[in-house]
Each structure stands twice: as C-alpha cells, then as structure tokens.
ZADRENDREN-356034 format. One line per field, with one value per residue: x, y, z of N, C-alpha, C, CB in turn; chain; residue in one letter. Coordinates in steps of 0.02 Angstrom, whole numbers, plus 50000, padded with zeros to 5 digits. Atoms other than C-alpha are relative to their C-alpha. Glycine has a CB too. Example, Ala and Ser with C-alpha at 12.3 -4.5 7.8 and 13.67 -1.06 7.14 Angstrom:
2
n_u (50045 | 49958)
n_v (49941 | 49941)
n_w (50000 | 49997)
ca_u (50615 | 50684)
ca_v (49775 | 49947)
ca_w (50390 | 50357)
c_u (50045 | 49961)
c_v (50060 | 50055)
c_w (50000 | 50037)
cb_u (49950 | 50020)
cb_v (50001 | 50023)
cb_w (50062 | 49929)
ch (A | A)
aa (A | S)
***
This chain:
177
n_u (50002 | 50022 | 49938 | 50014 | 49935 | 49941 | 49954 | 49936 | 49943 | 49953 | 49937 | 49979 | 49979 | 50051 | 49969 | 49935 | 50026 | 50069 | 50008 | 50097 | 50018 | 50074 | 50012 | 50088 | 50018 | 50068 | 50041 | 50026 | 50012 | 50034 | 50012 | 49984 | 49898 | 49953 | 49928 | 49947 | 49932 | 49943 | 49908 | 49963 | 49927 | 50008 | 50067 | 50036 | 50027 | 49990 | 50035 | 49983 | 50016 | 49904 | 49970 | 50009 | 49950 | 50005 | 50026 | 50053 | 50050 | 50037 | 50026 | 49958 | 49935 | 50027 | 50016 | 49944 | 49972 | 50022 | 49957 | 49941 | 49959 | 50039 | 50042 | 50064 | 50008 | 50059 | 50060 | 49990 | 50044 | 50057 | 49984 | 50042 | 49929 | 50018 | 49961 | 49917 | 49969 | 49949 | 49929 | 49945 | 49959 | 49936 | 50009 | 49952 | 49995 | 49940 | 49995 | 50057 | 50006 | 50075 | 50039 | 50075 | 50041 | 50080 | 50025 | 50076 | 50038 | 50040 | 50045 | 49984 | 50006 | 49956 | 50029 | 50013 | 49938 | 49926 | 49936 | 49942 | 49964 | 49938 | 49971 | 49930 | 49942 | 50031 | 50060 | 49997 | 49963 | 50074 | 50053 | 50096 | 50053 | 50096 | 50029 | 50081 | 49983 | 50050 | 49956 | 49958 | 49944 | 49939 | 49998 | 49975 | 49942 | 49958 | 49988 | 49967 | 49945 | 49932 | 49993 | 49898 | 49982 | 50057 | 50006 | 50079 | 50053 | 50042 | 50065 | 50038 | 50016 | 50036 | 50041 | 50051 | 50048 | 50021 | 50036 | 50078 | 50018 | 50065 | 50033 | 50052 | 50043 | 49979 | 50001 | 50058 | 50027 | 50047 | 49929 | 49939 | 49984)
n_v (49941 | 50027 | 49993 | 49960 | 50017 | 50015 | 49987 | 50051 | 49997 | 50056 | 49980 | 50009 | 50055 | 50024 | 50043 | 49953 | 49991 | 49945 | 49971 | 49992 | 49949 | 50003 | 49939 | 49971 | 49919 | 49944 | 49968 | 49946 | 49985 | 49935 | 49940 | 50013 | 50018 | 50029 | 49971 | 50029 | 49980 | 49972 | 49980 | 49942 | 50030 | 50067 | 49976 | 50051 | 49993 | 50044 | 49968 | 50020 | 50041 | 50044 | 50092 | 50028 | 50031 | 50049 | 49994 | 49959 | 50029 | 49963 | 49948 | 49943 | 49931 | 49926 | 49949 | 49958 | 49957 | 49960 | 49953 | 49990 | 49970 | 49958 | 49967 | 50016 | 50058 | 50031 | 50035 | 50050 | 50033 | 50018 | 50072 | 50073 | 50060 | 49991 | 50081 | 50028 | 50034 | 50067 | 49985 | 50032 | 49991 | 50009 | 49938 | 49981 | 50002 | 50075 | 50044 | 50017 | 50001 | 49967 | 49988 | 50028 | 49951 | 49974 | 49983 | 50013 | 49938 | 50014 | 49939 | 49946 | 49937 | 49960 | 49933 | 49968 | 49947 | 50035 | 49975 | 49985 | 50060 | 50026 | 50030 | 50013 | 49960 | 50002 | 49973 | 49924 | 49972 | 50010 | 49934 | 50025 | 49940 | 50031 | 49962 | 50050 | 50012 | 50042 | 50067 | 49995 | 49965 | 50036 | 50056 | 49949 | 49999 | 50051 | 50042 | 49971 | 49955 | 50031 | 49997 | 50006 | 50063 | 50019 | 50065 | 50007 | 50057 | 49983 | 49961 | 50024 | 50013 | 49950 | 49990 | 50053 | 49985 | 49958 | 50039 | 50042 | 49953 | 49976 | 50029 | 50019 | 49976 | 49958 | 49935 | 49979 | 49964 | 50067 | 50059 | 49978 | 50012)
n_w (50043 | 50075 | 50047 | 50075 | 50084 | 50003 | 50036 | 49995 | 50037 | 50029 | 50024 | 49947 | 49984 | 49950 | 49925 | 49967 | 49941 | 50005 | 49967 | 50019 | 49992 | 50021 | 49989 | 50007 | 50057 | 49979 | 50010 | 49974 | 50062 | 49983 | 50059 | 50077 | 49996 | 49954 | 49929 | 50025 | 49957 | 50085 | 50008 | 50026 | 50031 | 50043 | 50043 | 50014 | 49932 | 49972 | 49926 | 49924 | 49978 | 50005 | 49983 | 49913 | 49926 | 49949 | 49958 | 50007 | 50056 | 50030 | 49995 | 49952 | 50050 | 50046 | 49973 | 50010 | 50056 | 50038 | 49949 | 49976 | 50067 | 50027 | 49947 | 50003 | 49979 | 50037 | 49928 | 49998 | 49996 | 50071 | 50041 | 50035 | 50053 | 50075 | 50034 | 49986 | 50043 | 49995 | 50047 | 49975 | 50087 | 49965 | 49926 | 50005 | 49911 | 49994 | 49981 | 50026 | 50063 | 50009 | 49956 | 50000 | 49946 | 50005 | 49970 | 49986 | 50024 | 49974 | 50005 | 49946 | 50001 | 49955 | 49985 | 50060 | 49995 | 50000 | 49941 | 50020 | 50011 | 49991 | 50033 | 50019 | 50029 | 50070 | 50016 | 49998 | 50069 | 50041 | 49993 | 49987 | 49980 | 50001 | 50073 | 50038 | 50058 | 50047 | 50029 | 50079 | 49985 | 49979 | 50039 | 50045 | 49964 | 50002 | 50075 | 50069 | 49980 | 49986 | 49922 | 49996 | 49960 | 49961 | 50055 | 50029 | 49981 | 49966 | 50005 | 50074 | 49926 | 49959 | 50049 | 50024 | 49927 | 50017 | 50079 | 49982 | 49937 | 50034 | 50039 | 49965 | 49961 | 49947 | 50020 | 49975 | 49927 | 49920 | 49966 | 49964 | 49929)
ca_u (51486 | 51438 | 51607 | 51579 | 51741 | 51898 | 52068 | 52218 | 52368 | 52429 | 52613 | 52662 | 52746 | 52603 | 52708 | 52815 | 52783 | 52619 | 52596 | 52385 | 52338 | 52150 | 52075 | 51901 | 51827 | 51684 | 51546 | 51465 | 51344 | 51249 | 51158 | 51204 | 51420 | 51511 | 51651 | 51805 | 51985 | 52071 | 52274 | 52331 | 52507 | 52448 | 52254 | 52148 | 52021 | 52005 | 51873 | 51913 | 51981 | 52146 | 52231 | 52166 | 52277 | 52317 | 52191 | 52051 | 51899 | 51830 | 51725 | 51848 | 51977 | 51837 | 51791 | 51976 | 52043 | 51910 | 51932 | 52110 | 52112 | 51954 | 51893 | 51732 | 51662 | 51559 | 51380 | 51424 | 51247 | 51209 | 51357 | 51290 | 51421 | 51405 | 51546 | 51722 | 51852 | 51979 | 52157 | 52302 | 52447 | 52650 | 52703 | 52825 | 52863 | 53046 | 53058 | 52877 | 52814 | 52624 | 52514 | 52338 | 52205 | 52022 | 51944 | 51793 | 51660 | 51545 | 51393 | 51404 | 51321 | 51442 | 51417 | 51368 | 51535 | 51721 | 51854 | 52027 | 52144 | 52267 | 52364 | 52521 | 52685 | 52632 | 52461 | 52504 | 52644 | 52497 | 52392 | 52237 | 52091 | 51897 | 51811 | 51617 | 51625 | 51496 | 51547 | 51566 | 51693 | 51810 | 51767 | 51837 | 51989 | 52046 | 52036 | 52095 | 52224 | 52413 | 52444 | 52631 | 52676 | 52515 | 52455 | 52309 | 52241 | 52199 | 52102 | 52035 | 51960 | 51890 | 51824 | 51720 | 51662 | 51599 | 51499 | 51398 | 51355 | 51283 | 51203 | 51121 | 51040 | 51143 | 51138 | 50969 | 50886 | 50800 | 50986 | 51094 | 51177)
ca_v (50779 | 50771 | 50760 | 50918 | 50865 | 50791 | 50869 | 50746 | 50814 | 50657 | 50731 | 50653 | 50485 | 50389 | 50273 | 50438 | 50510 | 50625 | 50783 | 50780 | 50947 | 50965 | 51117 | 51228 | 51364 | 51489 | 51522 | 51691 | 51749 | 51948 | 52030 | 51928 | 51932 | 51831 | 51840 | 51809 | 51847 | 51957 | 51957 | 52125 | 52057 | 51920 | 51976 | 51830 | 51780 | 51638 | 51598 | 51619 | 51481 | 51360 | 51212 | 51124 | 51095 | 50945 | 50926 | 51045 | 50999 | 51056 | 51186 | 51255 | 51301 | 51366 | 51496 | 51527 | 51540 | 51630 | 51762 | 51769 | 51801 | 51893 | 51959 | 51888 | 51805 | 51665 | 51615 | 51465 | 51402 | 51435 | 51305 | 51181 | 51055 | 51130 | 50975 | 50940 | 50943 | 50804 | 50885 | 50784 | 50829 | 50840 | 50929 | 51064 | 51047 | 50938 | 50786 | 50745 | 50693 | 50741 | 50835 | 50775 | 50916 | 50909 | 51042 | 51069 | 51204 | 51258 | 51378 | 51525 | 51667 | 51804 | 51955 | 52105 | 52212 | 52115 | 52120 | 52152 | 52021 | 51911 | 51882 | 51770 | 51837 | 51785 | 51821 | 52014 | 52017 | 51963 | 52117 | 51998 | 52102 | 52047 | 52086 | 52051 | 52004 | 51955 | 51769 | 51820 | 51929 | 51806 | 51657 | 51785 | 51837 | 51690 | 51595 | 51740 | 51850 | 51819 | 51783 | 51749 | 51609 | 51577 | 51386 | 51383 | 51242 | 51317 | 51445 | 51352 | 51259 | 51423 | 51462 | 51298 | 51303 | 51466 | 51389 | 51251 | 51379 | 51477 | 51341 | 51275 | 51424 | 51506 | 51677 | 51701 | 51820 | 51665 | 51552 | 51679 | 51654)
ca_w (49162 | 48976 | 48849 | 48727 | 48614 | 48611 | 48547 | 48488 | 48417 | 48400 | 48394 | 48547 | 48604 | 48682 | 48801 | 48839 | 49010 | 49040 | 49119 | 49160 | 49209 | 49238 | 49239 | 49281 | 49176 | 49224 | 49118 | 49156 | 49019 | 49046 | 48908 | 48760 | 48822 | 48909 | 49064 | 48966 | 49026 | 48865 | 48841 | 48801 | 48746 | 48652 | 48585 | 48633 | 48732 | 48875 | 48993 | 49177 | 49253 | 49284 | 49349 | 49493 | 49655 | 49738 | 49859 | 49785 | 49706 | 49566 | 49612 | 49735 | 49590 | 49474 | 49621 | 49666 | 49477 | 49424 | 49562 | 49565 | 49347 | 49315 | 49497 | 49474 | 49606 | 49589 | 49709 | 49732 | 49739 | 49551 | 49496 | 49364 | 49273 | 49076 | 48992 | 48985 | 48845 | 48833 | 48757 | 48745 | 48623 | 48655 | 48816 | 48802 | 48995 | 49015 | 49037 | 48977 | 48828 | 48824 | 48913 | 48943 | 49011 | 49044 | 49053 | 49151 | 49099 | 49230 | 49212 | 49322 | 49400 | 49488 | 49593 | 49487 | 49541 | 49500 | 49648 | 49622 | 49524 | 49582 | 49449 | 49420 | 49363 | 49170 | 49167 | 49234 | 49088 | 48983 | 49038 | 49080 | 49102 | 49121 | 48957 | 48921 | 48766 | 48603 | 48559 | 48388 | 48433 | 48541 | 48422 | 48264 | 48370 | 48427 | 48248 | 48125 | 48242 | 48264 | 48442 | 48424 | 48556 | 48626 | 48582 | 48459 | 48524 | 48659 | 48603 | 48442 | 48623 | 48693 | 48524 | 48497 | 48681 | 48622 | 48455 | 48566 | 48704 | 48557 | 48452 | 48603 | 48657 | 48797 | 48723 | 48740 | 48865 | 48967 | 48972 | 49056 | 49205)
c_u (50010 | 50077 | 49963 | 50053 | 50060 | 50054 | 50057 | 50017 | 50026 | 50080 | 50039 | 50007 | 49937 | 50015 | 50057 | 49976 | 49951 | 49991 | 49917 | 49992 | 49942 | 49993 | 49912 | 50002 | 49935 | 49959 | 49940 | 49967 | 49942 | 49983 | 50024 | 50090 | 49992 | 50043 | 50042 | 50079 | 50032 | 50073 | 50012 | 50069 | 49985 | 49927 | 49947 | 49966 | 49987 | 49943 | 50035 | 50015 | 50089 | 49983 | 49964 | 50022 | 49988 | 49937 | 49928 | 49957 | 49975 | 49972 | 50053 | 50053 | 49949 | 49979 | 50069 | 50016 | 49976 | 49993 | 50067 | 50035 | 49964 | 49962 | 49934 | 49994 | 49947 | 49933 | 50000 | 49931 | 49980 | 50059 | 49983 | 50064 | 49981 | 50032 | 50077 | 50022 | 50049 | 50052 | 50058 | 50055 | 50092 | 50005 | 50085 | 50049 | 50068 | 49998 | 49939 | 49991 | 49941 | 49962 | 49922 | 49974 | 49915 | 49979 | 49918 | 49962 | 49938 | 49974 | 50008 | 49974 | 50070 | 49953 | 50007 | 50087 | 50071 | 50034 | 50056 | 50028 | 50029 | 50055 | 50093 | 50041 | 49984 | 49929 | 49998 | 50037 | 49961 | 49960 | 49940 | 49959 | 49909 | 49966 | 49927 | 50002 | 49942 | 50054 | 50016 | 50071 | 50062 | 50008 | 50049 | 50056 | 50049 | 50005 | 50033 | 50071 | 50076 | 50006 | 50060 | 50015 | 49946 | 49993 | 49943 | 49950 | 49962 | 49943 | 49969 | 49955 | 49937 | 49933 | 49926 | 49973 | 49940 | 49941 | 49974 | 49971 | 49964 | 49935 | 49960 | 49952 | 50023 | 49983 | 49950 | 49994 | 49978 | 50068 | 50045 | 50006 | 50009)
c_v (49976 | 50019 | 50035 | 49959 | 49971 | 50031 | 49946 | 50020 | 49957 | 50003 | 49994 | 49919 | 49965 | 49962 | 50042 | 50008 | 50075 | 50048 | 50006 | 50056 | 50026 | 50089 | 50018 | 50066 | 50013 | 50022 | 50049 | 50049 | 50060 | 50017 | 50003 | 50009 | 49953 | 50014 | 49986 | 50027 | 50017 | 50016 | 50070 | 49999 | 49960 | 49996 | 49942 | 50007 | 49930 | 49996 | 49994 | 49947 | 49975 | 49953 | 49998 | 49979 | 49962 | 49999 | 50040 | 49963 | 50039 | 50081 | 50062 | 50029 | 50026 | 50069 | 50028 | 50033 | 50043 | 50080 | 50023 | 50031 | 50040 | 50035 | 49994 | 49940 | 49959 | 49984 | 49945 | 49954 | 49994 | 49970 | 49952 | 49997 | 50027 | 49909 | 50023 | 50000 | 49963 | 50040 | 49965 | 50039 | 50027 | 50065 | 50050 | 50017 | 49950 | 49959 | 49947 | 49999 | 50022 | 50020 | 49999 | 50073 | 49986 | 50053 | 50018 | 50065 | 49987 | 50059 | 50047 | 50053 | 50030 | 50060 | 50066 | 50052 | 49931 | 50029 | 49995 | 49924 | 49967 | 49964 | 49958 | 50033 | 49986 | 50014 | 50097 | 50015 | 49986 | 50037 | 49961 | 50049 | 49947 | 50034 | 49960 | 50010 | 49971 | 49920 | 50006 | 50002 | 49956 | 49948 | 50023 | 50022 | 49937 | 49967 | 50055 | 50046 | 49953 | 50034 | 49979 | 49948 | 49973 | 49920 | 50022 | 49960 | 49996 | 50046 | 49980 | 49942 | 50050 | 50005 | 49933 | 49981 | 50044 | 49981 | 49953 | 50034 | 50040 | 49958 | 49958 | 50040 | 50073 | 50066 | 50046 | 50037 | 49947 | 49975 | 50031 | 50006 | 50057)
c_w (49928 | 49959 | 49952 | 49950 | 50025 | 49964 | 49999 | 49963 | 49965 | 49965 | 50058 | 50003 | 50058 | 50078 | 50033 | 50105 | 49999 | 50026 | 49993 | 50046 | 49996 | 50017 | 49999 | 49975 | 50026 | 49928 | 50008 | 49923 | 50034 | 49932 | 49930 | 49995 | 50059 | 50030 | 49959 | 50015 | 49912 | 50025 | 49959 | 49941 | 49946 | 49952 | 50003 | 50068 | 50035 | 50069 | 50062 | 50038 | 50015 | 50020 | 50091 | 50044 | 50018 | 50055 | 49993 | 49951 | 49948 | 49992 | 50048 | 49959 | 49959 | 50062 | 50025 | 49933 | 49986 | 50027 | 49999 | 49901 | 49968 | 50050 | 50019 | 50056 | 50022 | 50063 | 49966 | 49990 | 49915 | 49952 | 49954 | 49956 | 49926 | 49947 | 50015 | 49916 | 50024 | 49930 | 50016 | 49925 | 50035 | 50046 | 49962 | 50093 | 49988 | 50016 | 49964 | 49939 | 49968 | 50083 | 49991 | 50049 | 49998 | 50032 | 50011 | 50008 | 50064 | 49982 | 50074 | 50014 | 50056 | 50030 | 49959 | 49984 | 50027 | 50068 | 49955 | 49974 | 50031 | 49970 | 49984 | 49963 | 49908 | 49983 | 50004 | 49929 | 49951 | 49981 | 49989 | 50027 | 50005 | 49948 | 49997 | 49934 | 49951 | 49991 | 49951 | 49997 | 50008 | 49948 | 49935 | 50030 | 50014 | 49951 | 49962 | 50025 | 50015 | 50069 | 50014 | 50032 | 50013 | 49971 | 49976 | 50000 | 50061 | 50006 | 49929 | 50090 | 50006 | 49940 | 49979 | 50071 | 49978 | 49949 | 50037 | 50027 | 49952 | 49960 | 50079 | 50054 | 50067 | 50009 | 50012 | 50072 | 50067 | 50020 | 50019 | 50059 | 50043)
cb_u (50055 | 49918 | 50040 | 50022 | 50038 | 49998 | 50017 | 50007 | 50038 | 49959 | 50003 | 49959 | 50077 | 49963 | 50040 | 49995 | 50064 | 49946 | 50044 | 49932 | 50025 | 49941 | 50043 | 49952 | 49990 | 50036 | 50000 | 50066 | 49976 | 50045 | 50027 | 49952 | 50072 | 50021 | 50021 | 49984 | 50052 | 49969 | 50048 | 50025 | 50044 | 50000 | 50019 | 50038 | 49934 | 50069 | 49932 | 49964 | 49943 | 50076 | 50133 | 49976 | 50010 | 50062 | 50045 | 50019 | 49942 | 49970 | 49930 | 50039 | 50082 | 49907 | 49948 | 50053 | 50007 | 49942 | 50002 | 50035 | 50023 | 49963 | 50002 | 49979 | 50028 | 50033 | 49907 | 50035 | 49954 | 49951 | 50001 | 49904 | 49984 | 50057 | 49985 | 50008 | 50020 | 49949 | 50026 | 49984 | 49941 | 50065 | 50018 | 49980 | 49913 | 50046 | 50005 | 49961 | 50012 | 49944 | 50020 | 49988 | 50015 | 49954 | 50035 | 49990 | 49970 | 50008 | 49914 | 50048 | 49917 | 50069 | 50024 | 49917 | 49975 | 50052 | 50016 | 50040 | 50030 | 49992 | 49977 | 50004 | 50089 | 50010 | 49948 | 50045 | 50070 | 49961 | 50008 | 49982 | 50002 | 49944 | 50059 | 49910 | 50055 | 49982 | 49977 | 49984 | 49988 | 49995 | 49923 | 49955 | 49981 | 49991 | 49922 | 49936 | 49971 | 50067 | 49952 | 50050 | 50037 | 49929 | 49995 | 49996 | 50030 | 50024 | 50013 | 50079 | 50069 | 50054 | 50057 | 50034 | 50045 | 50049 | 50053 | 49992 | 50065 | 50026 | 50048 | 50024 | 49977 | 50057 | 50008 | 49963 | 49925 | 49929 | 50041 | 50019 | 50057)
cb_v (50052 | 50052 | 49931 | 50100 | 50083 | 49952 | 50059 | 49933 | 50014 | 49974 | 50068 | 50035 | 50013 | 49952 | 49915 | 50111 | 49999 | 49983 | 50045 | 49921 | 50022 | 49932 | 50036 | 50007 | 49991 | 50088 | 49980 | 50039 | 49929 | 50058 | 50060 | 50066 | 50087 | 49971 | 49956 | 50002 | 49917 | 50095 | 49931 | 50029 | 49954 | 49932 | 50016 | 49933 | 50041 | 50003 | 49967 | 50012 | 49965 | 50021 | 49987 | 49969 | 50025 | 50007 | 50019 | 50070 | 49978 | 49972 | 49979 | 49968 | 49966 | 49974 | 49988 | 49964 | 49982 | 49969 | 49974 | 49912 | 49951 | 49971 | 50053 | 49980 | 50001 | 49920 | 50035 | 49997 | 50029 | 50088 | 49968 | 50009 | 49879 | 50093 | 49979 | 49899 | 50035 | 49896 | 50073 | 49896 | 50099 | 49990 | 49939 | 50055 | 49955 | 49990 | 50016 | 50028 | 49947 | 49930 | 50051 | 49901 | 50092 | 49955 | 50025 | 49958 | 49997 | 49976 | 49970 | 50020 | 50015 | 50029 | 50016 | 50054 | 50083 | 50023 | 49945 | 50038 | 50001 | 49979 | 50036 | 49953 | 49965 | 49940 | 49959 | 50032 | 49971 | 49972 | 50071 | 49937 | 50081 | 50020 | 49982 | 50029 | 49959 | 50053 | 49939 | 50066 | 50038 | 49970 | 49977 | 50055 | 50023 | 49965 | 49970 | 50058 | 50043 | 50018 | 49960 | 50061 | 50007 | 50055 | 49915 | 50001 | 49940 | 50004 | 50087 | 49939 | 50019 | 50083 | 50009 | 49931 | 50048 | 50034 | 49964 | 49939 | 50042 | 50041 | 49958 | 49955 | 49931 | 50001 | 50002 | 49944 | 50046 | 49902 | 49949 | 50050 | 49962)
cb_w (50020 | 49960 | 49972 | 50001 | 49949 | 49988 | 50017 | 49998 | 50026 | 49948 | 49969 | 50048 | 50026 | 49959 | 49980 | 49943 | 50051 | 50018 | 49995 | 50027 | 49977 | 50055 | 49946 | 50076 | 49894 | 50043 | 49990 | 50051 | 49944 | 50040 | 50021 | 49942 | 50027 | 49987 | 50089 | 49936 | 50068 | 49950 | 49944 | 50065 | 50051 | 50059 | 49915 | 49979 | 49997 | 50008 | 50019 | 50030 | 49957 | 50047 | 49999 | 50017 | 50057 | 50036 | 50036 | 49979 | 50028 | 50012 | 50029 | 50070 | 49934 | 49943 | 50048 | 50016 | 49950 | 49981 | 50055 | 50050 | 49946 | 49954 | 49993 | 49924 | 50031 | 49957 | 50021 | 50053 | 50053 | 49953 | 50025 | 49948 | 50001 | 49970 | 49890 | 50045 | 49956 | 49977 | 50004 | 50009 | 49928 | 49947 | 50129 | 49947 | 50058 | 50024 | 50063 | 50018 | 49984 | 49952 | 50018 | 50045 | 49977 | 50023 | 50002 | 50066 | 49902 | 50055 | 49987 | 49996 | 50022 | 49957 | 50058 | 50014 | 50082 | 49924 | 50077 | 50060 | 49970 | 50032 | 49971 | 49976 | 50036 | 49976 | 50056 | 50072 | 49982 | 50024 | 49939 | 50059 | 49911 | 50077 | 49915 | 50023 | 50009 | 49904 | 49994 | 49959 | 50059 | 50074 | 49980 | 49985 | 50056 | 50038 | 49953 | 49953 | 50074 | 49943 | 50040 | 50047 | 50063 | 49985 | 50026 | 49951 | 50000 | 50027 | 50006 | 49896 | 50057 | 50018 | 49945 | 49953 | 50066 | 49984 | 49928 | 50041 | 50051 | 49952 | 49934 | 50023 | 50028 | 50001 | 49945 | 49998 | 49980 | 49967 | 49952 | 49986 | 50006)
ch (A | A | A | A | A | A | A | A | A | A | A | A | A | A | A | A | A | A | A | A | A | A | A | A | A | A | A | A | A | A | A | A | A | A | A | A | A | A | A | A | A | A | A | A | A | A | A | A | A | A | A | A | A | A | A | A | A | A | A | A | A | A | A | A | A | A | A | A | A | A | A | A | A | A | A | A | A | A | A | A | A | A | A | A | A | A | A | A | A | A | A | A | A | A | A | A | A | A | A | A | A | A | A | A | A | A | A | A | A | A | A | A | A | A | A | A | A | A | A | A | A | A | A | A | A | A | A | A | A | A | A | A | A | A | A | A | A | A | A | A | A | A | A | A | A | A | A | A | A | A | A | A | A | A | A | A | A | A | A | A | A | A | A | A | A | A | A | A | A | A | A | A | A | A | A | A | A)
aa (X | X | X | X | X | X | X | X | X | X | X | X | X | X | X | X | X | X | X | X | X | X | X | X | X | X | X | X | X | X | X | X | X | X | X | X | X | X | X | X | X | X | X | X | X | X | X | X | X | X | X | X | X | X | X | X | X | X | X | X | X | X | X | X | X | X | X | X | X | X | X | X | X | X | X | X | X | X | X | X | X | X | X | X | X | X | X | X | X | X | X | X | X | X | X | X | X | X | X | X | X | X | X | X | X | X | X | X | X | X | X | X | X | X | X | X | X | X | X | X | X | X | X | X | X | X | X | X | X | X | X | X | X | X | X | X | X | X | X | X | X | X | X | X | X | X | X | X | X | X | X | X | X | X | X | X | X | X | X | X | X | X | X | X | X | X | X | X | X | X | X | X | X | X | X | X | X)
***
C-alpha cells in the first residue's frame, strides 16, 4: 500500500518505549459526500474506522470498526487498499514515550441503509453519529474549530486525507464508491 504522508512531532524520546497502534479507516464516497463519523461533544469529523486487534487483519477491523462506529456495513468484495499514513509523536499513554500509528485507508462501498452502532463508552460520550458530509466542510471544521481536548493531529490527518481524495479525483460522479 502506497504511503500518502508522514506525520512527526518529533516531541518524543526516540529510544523511549513505543506504543504502535495501527489502525483501518473506511472510505465511503455517495453523491459528492463522504461516510464520516461527526463528534457532537467535540465538533469534528473522523472517518470510520480504529485500532486493529491482535490477531485480525486488516480488512477484518475496517469491516468491524466501521460497523461498530458508523453502522455502515461494508461489501466486502469492493475493498481496494487507497494508502497509509505514518504518525508518530509522544504518547500520552503511561509508561510510554511515543506512539507510532499507521493508518490504513481503504476505499469502500457499503450497504445503502446503516445498522445500529456499537459504540464504546467514549465514543457514545462523544455523541458519534454517521454524517455524509462535503469535504470542504470536514476539511474547514477540523482546521478552524475549537475541539477542546481532541488531538489536532489527528484530524489535521483526516483533513489532508480529505485534500488528496479530492485533488485526485474521488469526488467525481465516475470515482465513487
């Protein structure tokens, strides 16, 4: 899978100890929006997706997470690898000193009607919801709004996901998933 970008904080002890935390994201693009998971609490937006379990591959946490935080769920057959970012930068986790994540963007169609959430105890206090969304929109949200705790590096992330996915086309009527 193709490396879109790299993030480095570089505000982290390199020979500390690492937490690596990979993760898959759902791209799901209808009618000029996108699938995107919006915080109520916090005002931002995030695509669908999480950390990948011991033992699971890939594809098997983007069709759990993305199910279990935006109800969408995915046909598995129309999968294709989009890229990967590479974030590393200090962990706020104990003990650790940085946390390393890739994560991995896959293109996505879903079925036309969401199922119910299953959201973790912070994502519900969150008020995650499934939002189709213009990219403007989330890209403009996540860069100019105050999101209080949230990190901004993760959605300065979402946001420049957002910005190749348009500059190469996605948006279009023919490239949606």
């Amino acid at each position: 899978m193709r490396l879109l970008f790299s993030m480095d904080a570089k505000d982290y002890d390199p020979k500390g100890n690492a937490l690596v935390r990979p993760s898959a994201r759902c791209i799901t693009i209808r009618e000029g929006r996108v699938a995107m998971v919006y915080s109520r609490k916090y005002d931002y937006y995030k695509f669908p997706g999480g950390g990948i379990e011991r033992g699971e591959t890939r594809e098997q946490a983007l069709i759990r997470e993305t199910a279990e935080e935006a109800g969408l769920r995915i046909l598995p057959d129309s999968i294709v690898p989009y890229g990967y970012v590479h974030r590393v930068q200090k962990s706020d986790c104990p003990g650790m000193d940085l946390f390393v994540q890739d994560n991995f963007y896959y293109l996505c169609s879903t079925e036309s009607q969401p199922g119910k959430q299953k959201l973790d105890d912070y994502e519900a206090e969150e008020g995650f919801m499934l939002t189709w969304v213009e990219p403007e929109t989330a890209i403009q949200v996540n860069r100019e709004r105050d999101h209080g705790p949230k990190d901004q590096k993760m959605l300065e992330r979402e946001a420049r996901v957002l910005e190749l996915l348009k500059a190469e086309g996605f948006f279009s009527r023919s490239n949606e998933t």
